[in-house]
MIGU-688334 format. One record per residue (C-alpha): residue in three letters; residue number from 1; x, y, z. Coordinates in nm, 2 decimals, always signed. Layout:
MIGU-688334
(fike ala NUM (X Y Z))
...
//
This chain:
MIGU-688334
(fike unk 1 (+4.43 +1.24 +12.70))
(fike unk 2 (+4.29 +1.62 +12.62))
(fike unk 3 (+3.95 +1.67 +12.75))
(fike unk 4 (+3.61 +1.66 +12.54))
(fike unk 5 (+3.63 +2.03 +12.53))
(fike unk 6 (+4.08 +2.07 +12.45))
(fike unk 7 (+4.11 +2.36 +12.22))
(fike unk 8 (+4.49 +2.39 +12.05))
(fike unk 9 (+4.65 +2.61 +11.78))
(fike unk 10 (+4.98 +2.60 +11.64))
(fike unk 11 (+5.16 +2.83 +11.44))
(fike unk 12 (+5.09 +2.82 +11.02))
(fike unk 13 (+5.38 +2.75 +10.92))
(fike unk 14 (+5.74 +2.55 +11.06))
(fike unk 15 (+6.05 +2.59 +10.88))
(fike unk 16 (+6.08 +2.26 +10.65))
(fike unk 17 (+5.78 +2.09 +10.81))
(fike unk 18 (+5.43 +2.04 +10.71))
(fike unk 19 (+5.20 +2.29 +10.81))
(fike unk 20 (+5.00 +2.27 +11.11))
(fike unk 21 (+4.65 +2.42 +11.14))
(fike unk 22 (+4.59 +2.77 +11.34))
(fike unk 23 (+4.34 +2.64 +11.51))
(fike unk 24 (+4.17 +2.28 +11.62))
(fike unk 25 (+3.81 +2.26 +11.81))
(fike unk 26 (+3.77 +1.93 +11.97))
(fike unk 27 (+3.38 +1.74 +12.09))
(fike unk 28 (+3.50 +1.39 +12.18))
(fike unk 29 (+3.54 +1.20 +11.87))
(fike unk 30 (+3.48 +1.49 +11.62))
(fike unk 31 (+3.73 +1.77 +11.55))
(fike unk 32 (+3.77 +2.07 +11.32))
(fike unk 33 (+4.06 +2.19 +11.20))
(fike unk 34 (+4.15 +2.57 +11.10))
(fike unk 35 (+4.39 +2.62 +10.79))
(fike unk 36 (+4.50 +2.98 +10.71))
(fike unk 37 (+4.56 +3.01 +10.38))
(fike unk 38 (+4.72 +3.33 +10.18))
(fike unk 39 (+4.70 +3.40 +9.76))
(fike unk 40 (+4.67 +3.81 +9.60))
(fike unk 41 (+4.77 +3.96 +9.98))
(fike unk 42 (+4.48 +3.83 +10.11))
(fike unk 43 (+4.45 +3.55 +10.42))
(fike unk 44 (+4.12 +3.33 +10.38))
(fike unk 45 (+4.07 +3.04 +10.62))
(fike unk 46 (+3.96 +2.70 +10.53))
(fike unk 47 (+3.80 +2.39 +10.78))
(fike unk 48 (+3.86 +2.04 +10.74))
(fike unk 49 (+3.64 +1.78 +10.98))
(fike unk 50 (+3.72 +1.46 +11.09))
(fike unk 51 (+3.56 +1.18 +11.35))
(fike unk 52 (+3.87 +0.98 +11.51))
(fike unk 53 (+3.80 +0.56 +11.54))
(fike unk 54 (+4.03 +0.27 +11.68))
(fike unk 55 (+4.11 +0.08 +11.38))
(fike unk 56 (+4.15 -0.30 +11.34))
(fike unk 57 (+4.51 -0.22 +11.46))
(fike unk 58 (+4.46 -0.07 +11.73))
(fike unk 59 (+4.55 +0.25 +11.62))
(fike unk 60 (+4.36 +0.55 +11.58))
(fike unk 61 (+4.26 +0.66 +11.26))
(fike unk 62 (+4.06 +0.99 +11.11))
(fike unk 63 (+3.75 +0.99 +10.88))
(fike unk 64 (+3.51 +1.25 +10.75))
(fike unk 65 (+3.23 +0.98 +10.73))
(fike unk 66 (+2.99 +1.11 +11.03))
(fike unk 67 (+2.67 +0.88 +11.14))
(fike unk 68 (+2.36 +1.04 +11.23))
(fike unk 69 (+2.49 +1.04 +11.64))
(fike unk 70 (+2.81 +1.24 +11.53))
(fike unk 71 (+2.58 +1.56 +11.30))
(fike unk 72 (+2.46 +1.78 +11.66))
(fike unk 73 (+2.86 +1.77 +11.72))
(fike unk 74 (+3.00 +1.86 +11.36))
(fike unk 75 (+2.72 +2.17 +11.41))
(fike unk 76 (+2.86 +2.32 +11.70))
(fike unk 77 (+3.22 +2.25 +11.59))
(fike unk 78 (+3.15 +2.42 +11.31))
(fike unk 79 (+2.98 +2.71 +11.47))
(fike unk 80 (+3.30 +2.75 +11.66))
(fike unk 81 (+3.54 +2.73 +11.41))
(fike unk 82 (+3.33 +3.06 +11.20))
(fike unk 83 (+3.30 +3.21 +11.54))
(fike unk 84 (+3.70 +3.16 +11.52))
(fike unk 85 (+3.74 +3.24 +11.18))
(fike unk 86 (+3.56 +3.60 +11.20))
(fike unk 87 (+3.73 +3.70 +11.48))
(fike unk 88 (+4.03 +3.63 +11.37))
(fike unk 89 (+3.93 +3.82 +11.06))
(fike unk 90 (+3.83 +4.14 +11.23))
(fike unk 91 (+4.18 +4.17 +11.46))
(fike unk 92 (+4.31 +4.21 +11.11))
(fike unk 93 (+4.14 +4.48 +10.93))
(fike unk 94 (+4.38 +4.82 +10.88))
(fike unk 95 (+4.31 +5.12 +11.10))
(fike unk 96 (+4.20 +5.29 +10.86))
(fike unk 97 (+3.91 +5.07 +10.77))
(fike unk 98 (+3.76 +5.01 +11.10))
(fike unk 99 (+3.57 +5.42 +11.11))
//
């Protein structure tokens, strides 16, 4: 079982599968998901949140319904995932550009 704090990423994009996201962030129940995303030449990064429940079946399931318990952990995934994003963003600026 990853811990509370399990931080993943996974390539964008496998030969004839679906694509994975770059990056996770993971607070118990809640996790964000980071998709890179390319149109004009240009990478832009999207994040998708979920909260993960046992179902009736046992099974788990996602959601992006959050109670009022789950908000203080969607903040500081989210703070993480643009901390993510605009690092991510600066390693690829041209040479050039970064005088």
């Amino acid at each position: 079982m990853p811990s509370k704090n399990a931080q993943t990423a996974s390539p964008t994009k496998n030969a004839g599968t679906k694509p994975h996201p770059v990056q996770t962030f993971r607070l118990g129940r809640i996790k964000a998901a980071v998709w890179e995303n390319e149109a004009d030449q240009r990478k832009f990064y999207n994040v998708t949140f979920a909260r993960t429940y046992t179902g009736d079946d046992q099974q788990p399931h996602d959601t992006d319904s959050f109670g009022r318990d789950d908000l203080p952990l969607v903040a500081k995934i989210a703070d993480r995932a643009h901390t993510f994003i605009f690092e991510r963003l600066a390693g690829q600026k041209p040479e050039a550009q970064a005088e």
